[in-house]
PyMOL CGO cylinders between C-alpha atoms (Angstrom):
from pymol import cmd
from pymol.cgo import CYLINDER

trace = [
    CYLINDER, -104.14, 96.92, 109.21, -100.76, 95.43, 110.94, 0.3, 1, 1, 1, 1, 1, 1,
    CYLINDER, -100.76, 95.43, 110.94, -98.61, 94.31, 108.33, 0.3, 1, 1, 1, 1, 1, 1,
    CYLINDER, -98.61, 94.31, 108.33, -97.83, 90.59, 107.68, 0.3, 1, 1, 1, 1, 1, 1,
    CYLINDER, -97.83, 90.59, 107.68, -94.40, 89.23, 109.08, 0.3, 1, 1, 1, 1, 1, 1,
    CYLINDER, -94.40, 89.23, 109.08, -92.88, 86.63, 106.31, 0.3, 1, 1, 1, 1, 1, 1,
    CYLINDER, -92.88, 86.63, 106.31, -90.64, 84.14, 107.88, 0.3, 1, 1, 1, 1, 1, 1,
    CYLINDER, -90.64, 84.14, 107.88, -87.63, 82.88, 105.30, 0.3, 1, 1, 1, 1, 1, 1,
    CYLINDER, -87.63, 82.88, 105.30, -86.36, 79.57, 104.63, 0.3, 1, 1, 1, 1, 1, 1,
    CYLINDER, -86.36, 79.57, 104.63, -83.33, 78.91, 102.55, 0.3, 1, 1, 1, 1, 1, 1,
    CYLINDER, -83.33, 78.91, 102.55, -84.31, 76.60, 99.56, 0.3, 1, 1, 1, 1, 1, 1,
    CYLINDER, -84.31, 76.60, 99.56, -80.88, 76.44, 97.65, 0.3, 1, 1, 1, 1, 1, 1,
    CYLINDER, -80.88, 76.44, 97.65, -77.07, 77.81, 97.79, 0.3, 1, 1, 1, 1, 1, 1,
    CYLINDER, -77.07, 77.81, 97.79, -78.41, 79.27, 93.99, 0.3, 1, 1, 1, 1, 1, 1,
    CYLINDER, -78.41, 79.27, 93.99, -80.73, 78.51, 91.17, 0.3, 1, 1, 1, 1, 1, 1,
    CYLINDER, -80.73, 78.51, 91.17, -78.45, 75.97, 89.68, 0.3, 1, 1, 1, 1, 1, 1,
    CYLINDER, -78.45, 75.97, 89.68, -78.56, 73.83, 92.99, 0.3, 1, 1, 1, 1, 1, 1,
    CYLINDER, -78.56, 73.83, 92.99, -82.19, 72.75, 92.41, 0.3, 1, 1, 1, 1, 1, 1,
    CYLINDER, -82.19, 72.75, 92.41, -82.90, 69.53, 91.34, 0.3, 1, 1, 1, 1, 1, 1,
    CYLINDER, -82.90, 69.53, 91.34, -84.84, 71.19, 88.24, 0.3, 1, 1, 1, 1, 1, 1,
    CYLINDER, -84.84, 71.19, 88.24, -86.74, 68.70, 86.13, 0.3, 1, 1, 1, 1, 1, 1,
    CYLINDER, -86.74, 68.70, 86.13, -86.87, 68.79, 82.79, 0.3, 1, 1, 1, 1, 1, 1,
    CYLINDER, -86.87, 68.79, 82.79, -89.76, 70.67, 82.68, 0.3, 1, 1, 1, 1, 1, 1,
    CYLINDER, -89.76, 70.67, 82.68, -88.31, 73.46, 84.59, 0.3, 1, 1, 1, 1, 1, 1,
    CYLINDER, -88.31, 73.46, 84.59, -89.98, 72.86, 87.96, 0.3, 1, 1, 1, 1, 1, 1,
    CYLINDER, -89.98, 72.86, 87.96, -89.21, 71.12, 90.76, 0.3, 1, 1, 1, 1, 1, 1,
    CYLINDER, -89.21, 71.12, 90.76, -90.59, 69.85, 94.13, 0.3, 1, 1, 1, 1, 1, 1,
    CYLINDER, -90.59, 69.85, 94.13, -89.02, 70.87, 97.40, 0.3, 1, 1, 1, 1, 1, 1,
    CYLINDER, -89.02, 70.87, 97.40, -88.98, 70.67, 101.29, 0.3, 1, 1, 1, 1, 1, 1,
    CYLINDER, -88.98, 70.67, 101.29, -89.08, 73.61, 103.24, 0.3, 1, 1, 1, 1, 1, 1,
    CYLINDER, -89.08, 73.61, 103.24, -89.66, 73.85, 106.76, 0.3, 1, 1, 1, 1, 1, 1,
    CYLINDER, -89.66, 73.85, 106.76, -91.95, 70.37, 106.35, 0.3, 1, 1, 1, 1, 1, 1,
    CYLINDER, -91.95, 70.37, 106.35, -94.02, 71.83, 103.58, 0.3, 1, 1, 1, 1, 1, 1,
    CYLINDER, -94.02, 71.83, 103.58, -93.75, 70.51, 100.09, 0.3, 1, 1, 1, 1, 1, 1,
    CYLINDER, -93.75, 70.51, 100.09, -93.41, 73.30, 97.49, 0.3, 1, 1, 1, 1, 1, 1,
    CYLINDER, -93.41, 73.30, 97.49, -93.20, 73.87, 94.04, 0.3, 1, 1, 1, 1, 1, 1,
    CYLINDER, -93.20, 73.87, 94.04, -90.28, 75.89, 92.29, 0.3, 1, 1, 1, 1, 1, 1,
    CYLINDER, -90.28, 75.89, 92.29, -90.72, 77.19, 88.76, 0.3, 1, 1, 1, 1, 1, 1,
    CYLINDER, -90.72, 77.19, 88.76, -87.95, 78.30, 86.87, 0.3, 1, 1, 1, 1, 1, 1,
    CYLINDER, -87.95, 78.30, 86.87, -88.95, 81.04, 83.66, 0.3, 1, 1, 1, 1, 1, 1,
    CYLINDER, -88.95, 81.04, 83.66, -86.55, 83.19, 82.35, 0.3, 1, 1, 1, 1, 1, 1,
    CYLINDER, -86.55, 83.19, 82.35, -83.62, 82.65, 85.10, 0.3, 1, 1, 1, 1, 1, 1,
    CYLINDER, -83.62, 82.65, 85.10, -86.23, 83.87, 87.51, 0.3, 1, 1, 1, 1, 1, 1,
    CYLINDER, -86.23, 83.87, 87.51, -87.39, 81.35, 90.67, 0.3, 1, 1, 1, 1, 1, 1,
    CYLINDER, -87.39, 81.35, 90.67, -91.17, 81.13, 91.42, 0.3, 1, 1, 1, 1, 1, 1,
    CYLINDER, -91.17, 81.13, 91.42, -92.74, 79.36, 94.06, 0.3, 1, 1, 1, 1, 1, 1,
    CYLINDER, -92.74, 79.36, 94.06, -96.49, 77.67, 94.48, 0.3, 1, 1, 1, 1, 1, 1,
    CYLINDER, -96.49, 77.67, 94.48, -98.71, 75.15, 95.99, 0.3, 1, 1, 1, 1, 1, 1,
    CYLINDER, -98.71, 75.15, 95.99, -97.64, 71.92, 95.65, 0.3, 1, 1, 1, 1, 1, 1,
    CYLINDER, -97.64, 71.92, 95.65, -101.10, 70.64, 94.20, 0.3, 1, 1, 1, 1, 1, 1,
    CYLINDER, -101.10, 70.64, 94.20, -103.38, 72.74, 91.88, 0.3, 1, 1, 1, 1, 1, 1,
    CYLINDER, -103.38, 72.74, 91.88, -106.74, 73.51, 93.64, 0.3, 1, 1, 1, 1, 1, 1,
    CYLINDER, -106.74, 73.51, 93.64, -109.03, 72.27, 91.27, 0.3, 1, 1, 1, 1, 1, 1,
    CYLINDER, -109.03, 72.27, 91.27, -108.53, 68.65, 91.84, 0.3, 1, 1, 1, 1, 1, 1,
    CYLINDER, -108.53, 68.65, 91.84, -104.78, 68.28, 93.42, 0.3, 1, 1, 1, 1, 1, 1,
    CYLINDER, -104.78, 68.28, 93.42, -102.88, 67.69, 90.54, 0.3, 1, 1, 1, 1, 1, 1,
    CYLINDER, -102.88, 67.69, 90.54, -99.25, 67.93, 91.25, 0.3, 1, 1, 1, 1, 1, 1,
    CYLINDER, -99.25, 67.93, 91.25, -98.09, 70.63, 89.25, 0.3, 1, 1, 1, 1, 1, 1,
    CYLINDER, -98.09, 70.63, 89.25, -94.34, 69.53, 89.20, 0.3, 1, 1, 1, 1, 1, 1,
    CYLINDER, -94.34, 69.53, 89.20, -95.80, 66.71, 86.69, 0.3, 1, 1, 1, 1, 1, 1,
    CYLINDER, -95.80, 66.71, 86.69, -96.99, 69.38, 84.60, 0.3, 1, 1, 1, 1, 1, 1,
    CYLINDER, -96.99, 69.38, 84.60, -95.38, 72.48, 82.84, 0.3, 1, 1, 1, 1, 1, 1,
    CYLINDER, -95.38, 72.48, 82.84, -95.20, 75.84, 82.04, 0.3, 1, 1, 1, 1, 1, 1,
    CYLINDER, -95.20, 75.84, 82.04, -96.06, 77.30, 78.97, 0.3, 1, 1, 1, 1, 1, 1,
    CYLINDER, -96.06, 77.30, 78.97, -95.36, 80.33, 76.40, 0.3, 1, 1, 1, 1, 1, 1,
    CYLINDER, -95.36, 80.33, 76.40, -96.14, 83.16, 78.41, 0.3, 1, 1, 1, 1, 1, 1,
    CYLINDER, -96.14, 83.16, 78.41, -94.93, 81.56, 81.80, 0.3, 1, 1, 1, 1, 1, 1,
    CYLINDER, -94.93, 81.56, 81.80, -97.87, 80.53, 83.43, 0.3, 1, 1, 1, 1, 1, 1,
    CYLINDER, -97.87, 80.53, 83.43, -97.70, 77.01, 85.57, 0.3, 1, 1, 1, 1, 1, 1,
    CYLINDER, -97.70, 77.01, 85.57, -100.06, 74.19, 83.73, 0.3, 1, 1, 1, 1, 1, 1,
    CYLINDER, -100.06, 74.19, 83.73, -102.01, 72.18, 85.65, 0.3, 1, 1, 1, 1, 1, 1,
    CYLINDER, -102.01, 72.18, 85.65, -100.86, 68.38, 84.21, 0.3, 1, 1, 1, 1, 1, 1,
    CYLINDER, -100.86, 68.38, 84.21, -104.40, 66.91, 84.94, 0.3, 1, 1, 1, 1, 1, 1,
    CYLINDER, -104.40, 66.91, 84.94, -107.42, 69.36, 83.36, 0.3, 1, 1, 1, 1, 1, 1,
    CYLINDER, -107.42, 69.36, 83.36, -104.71, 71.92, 81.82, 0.3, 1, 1, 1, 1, 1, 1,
    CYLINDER, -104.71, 71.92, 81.82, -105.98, 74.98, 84.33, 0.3, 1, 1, 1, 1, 1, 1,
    CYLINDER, -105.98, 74.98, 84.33, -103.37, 77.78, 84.08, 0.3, 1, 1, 1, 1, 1, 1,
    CYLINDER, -103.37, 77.78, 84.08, -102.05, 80.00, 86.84, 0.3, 1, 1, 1, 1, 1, 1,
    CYLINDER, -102.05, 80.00, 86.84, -99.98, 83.23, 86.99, 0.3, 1, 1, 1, 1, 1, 1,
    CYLINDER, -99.98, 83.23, 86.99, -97.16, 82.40, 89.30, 0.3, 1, 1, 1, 1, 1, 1,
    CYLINDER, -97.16, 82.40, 89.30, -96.53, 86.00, 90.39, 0.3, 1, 1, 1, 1, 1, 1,
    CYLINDER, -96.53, 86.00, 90.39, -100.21, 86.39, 91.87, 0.3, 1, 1, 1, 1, 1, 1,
    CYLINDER, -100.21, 86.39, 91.87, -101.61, 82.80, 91.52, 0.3, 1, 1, 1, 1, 1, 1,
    CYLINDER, -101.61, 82.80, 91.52, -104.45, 83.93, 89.38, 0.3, 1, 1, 1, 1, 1, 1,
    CYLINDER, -104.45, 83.93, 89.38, -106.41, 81.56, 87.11, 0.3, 1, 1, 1, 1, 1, 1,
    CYLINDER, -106.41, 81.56, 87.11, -105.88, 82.96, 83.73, 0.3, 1, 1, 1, 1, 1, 1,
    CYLINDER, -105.88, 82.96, 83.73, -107.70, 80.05, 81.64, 0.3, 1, 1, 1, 1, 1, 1,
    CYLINDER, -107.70, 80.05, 81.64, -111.36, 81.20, 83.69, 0.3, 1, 1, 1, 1, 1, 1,
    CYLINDER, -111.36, 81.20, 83.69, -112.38, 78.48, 85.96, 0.3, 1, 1, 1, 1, 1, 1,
    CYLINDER, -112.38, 78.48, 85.96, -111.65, 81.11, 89.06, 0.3, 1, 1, 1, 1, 1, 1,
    CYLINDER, -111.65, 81.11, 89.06, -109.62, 79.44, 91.26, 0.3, 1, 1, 1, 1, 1, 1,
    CYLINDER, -109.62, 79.44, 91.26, -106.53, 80.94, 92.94, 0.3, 1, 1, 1, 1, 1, 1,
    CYLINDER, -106.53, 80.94, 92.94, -102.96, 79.04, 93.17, 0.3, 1, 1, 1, 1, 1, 1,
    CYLINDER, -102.96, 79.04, 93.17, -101.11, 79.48, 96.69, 0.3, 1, 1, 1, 1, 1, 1,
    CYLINDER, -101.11, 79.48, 96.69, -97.63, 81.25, 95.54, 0.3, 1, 1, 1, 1, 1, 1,
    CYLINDER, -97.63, 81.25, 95.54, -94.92, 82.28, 98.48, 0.3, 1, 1, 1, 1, 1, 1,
    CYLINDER, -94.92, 82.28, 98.48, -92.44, 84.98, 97.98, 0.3, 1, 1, 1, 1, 1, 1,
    CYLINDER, -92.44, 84.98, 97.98, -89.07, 84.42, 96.55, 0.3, 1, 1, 1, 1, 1, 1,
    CYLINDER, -89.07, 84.42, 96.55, -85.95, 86.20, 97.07, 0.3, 1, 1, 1, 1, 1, 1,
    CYLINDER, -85.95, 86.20, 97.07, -82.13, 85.08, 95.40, 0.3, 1, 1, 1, 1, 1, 1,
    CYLINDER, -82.13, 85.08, 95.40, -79.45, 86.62, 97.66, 0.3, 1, 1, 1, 1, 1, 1,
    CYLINDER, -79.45, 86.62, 97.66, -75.90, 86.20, 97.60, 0.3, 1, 1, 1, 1, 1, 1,
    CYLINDER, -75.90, 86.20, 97.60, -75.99, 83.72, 100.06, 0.3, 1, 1, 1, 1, 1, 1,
    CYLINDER, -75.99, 83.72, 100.06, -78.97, 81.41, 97.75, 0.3, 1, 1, 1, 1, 1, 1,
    CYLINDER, -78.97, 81.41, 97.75, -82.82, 81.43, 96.99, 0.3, 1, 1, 1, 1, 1, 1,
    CYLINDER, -82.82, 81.43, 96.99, -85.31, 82.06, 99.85, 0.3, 1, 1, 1, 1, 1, 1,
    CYLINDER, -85.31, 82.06, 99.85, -88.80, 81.40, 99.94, 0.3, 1, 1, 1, 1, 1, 1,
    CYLINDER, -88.80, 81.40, 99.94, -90.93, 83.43, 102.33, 0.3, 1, 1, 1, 1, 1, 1,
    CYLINDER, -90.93, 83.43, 102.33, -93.77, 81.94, 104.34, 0.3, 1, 1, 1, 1, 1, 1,
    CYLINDER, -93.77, 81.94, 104.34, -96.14, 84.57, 105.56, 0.3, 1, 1, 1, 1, 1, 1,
    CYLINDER, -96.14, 84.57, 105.56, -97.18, 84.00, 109.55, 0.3, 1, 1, 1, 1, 1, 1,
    CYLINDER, -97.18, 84.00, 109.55, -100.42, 84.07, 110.78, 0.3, 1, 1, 1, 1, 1, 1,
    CYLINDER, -100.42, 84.07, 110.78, -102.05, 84.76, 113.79, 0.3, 1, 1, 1, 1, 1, 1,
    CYLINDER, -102.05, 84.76, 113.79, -101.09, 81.26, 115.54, 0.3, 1, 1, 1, 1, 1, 1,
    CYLINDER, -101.09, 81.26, 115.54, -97.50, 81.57, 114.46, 0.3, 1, 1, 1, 1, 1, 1,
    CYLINDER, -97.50, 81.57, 114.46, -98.26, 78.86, 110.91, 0.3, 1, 1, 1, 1, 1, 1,
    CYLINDER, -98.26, 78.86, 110.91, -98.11, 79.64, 107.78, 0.3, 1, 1, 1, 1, 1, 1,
]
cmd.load_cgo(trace, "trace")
């Protein structure tokens, strides 16, 4: 199986140059795709914008004791290393790669076949 090719998009000059909320998370632009950011633990995840039980935007919502992302409208939680459903309803969150380099935080966008995320 050919392995994927992620294509990386600058996001911030460092984790203190996001326009955090509050709540720790924070909706971006990359590349004409609106993101999610999720700050736990000095650490920068990245997700779908919207959950995909009923598109609630998760920047509204928050993230909770053991640093899952909460869904603000039917309080569905996700993992946001793998995007798994840990409160059982079985969906899956979209989350994107994230790497903080010396020169800021990237967010990786894996290509398909077409050449679009």
């Amino acid at each position: 199986m050919a392995e994927k090719k992620v294509q990386w998009h600058k996001v911030a000059d460092s984790i203190n140059n996001i326009n955090w909320q509050t709540n720790n998370l924070a909706i971006v632009d990359v590349n004409g795709k609106t993101i999610n950011l999720a700050r736990t633990n000095n650490k920068v995840f990245a997700c779908a914008h919207k959950c995909p039980h009923a598109s609630g935007i998760l920047a509204d919502g928050f993230i909770d004791a053991t640093n899952n992302i909460v869904c603000p409208l039917h309080r569905y939680k996700f993992n946001l290393t793998n995007g798994r459903n840990v409160s059982g309803e079985g969906y899956y969150l979209k989350v994107y790669a994230v790497e903080e380099r010396e020169a800021g935080i990237f967010v990786g966008f894996e290509e398909s076949g077409l050449g679009l995320w």
